[in-house]
C-alpha positions, -999 to 999 in steps of 0.1 A, spaced: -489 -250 -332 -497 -232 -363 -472 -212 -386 -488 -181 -370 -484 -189 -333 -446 -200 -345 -435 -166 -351 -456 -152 -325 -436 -173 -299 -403 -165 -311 -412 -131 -323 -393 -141 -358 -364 -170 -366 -329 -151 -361 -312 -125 -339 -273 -117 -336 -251 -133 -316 -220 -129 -298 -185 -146 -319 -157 -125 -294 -156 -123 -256 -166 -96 -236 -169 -104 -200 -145 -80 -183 -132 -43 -190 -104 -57 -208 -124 -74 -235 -146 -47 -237 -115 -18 -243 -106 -47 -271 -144 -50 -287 -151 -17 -284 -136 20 -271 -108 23 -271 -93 -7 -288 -113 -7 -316 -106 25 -327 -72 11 -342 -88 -18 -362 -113 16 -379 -75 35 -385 -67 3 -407 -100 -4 -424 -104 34 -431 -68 29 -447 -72 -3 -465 -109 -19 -471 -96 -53 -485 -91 -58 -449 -127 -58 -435 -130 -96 -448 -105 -103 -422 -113 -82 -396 -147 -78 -394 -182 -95 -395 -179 -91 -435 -162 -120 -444 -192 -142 -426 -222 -122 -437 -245 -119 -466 -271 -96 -475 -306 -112 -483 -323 -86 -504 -356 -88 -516 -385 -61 -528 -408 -82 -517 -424 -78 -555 -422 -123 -562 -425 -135 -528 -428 -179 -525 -464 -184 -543 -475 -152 -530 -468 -126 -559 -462 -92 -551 -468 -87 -512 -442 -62 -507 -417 -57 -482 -434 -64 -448 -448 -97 -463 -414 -106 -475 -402 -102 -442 -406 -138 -427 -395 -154 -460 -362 -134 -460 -357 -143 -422 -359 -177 -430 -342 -174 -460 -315 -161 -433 -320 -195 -412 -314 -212 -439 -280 -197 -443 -270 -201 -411 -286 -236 -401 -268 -253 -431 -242 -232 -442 -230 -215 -408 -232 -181 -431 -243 -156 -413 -267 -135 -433 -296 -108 -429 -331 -104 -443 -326 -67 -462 -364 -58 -469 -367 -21 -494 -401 -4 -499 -391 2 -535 -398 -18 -561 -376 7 -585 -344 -9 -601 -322 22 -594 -335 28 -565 -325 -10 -556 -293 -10 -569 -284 19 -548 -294 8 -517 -272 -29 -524 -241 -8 -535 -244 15 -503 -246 -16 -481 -217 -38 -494 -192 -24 -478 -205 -50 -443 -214 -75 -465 -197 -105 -479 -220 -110 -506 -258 -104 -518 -283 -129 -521 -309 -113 -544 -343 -130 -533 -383 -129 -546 -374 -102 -569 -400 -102 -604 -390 -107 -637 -377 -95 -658 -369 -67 -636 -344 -95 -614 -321 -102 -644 -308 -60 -645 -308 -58 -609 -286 -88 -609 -261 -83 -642 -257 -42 -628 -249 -53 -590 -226 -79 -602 -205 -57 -626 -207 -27 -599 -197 -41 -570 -168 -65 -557 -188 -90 -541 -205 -117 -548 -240 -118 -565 -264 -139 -570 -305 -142 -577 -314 -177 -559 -350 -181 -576 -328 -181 -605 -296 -199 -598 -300 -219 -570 -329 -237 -588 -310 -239 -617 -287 -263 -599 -308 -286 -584 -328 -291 -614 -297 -297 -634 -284 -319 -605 -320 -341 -604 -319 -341 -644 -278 -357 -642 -293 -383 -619 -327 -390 -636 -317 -394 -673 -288 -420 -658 -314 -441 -642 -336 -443 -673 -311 -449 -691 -312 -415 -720 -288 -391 -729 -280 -353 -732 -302 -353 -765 -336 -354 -747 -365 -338 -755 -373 -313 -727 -400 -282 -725 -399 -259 -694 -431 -244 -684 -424 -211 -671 -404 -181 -684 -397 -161 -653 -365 -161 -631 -365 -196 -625 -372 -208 -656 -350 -186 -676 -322 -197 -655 -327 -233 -654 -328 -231 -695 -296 -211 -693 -279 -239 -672 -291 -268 -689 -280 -258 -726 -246 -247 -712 -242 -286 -699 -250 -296 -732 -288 -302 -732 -298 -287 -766 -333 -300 -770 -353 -276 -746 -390 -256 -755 -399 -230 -732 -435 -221 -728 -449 -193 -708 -489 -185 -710 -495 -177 -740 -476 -211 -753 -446 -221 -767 -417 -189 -771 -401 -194 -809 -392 -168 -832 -426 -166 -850 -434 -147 -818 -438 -109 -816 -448 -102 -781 -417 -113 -765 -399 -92 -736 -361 -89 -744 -350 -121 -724 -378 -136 -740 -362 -131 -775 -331 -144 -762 -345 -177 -753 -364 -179 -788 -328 -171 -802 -309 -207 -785 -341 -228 -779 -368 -243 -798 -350 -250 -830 -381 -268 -852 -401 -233 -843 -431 -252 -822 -459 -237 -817 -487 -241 -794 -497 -245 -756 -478 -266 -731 -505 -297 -734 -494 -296 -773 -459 -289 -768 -452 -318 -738 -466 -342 -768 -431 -361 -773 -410 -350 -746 -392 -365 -722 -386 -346 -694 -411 -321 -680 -399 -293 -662 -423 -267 -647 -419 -235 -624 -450 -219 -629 -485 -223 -615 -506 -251 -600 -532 -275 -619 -514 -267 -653 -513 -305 -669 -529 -338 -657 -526 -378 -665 -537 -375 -699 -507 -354 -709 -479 -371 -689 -496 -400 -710 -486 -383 -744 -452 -380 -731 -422 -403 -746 -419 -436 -722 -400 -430 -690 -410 -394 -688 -390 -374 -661 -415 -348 -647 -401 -321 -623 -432 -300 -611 -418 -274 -590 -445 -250 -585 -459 -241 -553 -475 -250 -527 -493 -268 -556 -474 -287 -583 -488 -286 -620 -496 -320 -612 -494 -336 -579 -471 -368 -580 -492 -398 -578 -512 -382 -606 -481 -382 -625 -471 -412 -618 -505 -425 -634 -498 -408 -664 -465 -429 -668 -437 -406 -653 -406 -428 -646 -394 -403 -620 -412 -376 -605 -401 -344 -582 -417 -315 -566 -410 -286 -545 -426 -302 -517 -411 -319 -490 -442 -344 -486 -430 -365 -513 -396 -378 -529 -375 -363 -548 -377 -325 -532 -365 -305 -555 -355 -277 -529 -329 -239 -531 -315 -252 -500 -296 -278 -518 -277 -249 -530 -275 -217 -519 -256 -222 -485 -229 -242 -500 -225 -216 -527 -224 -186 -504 -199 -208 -485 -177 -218 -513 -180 -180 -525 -167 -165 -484 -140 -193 -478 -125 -188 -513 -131 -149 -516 -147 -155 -553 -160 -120 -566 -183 -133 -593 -201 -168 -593 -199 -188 -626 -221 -205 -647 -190 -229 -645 -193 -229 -609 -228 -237 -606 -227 -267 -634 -198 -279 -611 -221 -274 -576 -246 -298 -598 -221 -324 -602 -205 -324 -570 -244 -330 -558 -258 -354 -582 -223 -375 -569 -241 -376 -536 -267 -401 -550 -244 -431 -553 -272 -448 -569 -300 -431 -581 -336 -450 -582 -370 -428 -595 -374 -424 -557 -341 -410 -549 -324 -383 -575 -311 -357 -551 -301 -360 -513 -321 -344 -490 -309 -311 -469 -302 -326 -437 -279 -354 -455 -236 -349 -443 -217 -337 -474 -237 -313 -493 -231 -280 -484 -192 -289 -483 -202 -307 -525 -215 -275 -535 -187 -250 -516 -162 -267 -532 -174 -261 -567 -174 -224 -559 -135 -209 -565 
């Protein structure tokens, strides 16, 4: 059976389900008229309450203008549909969160913003999802300094924590330290984020190229976050494309497009080179070819080979941590923590085992408990 003839069988992944009882006219006078009509009375009189007394203090929002869906680009809102659902599976499957595939035909950031704000109040929390940059980064910092929930963009953060947590892992096996040589290809959500995370652990080595080569200050057609990373990163002022700029580095780390480097400049990396090419469905370079080059340790976003560098990792068992401990804003902090807690799951790393894989016990509980 093909992906198609999947979701024509179950006519989509999720549907609701029953939590309470109602089997007789006495549970139904409780669920419903007229019992419930007391439980309104007290939420009407104090909202703090709905986390405890209604399906809000299970449930998250998964919002997405459908504008950066997967490897797809902008296929707006009915083709983001599917992803979201499963994004909702996801949740649910490995998290036990309950959550909801919220799917606007806008792609206008007030217009977004006001349709998250006049949801929260059933909501627990709002998983930003396959939204474009730069437009994602005010979407998120506005929702999560209007609203009392927690917010979060997972192409940005939930990467950002299983790349940090493969990188913990992968420099101990080869045997270097927080002073590596790193250049992320990729300047969007992902890859703005994962620089964010990785200098705040105290890697302080990182170029970040986009296409049109390496960002520095010497640049003048940089987008605002842009500037910022030109600001912290790149500190000799590099200049050039990625297969210049990989010349010397250790670790590779790309979240961009398919095809983008080959043997020849693995080859020109430092010995031992950690490459994490995430893109997908194809990788910048598939893994075998990597391995040719001389990569140590390689990872992809695909679940083919080892080392899958995969969201799932994360965002349950932050979404968890952030319901069961009532946290209103997730922390940079927090997520550095979640990568820890993960990379401990690995008792001992090898190149062919940096991260645990979804389905292995502990890793949604790791990554909850870094979230409080």
């Amino acid at each position: 059976m093909d992906s198609i003839g999947y979701h024509k069988k179950y006519k989509g992944k999720i549907g609701t389900e029953l939590k309470s009882p109602i089997n007789n006219r006495e549970d139904l006078s409780l669920a419903y008229t007229p019992g419930v009509a007391s439980v309104s009375l007290e939420l009407a009189k104090d909202s703090t309450k709905a986390s405890i007394l209604s399906l809000k203090s299970n449930t998250i929002a998964v919002l997405s203008d459908g504008s950066a869906v997967l490897g797809l680009g902008n296929i707006g809102p009915y083709g983001a549909i599917p992803v979201m659902e499963g994004k909702a599976a996801l949740f649910k499957k490995f998290g036990g969160v309950d959550a909801f595939p919220i799917c606007v035909d806008t792609q206008d950031n007030e217009e977004i913003i006001k349709i998250a704000k006049a949801i929260a109040p059933v909501f627990g929390g709002i998983n930003l999802e396959d939204i474009e940059a730069p437009r994602c980064f005010e979407i998120e910092r506005r929702l999560i300094k209007e609203l009392d929930i927690p917010v979060m963009h997972d192409d940005q953060h939930g990467t950002a924590v299983v790349v940090l947590s493969a990188l913990i892992n992968s420099i101990q096996v080869v045997g270097k330290d927080k002073k590596i040589n790193i250049v992320i290809n990729g300047a969007g959500a992902a890859g703005t984020a994962v620089c964010d995370l990785l200098l705040e652990y105290g890697f302080k080595n990182i170029v970040v190229c986009d296409s049109k080569g390496a960002i520095s200050k010497k640049r003048s057609d940089l987008n605002i976050e842009k500037i910022r990373l030109a600001k912290k990163t790149n500190k000799n002022n590099e200049v050039g494309d990625i297969h210049q700029i990989i010349k010397g580095k250790d670790v590779f780390i790309g979240v961009s497009k398919g095809n983008l480097i080959d043997k020849s400049d693995v080859a020109n990396m430092n010995s031992d080179a950690i490459v994490f090419a995430m893109a997908n469905p194809t990788p910048e370079i598939m893994p075998d070819e990597a391995k040719k080059g001389g990569a140590k340790i390689v990872a992809s976003g695909r679940s083919d080979f080892n080392n899958q560098i995969n969201n799932v990792l994360a965002f349950p068992g932050i979404f968890r941590g952030a319901l069961n401990n009532k946290v209103k804003k997730i922390t940079n902090k927090m997520l550095i923590q979640a990568a820890v807690n993960l990379s401990r799951l690995v008792k001992v790393p090898t190149p062919e085992k940096i991260i645990p894989n979804p389905f292995e016990k502990g890793v949604v509980e790791a990554v909850a408990r870094a979230i409080q």
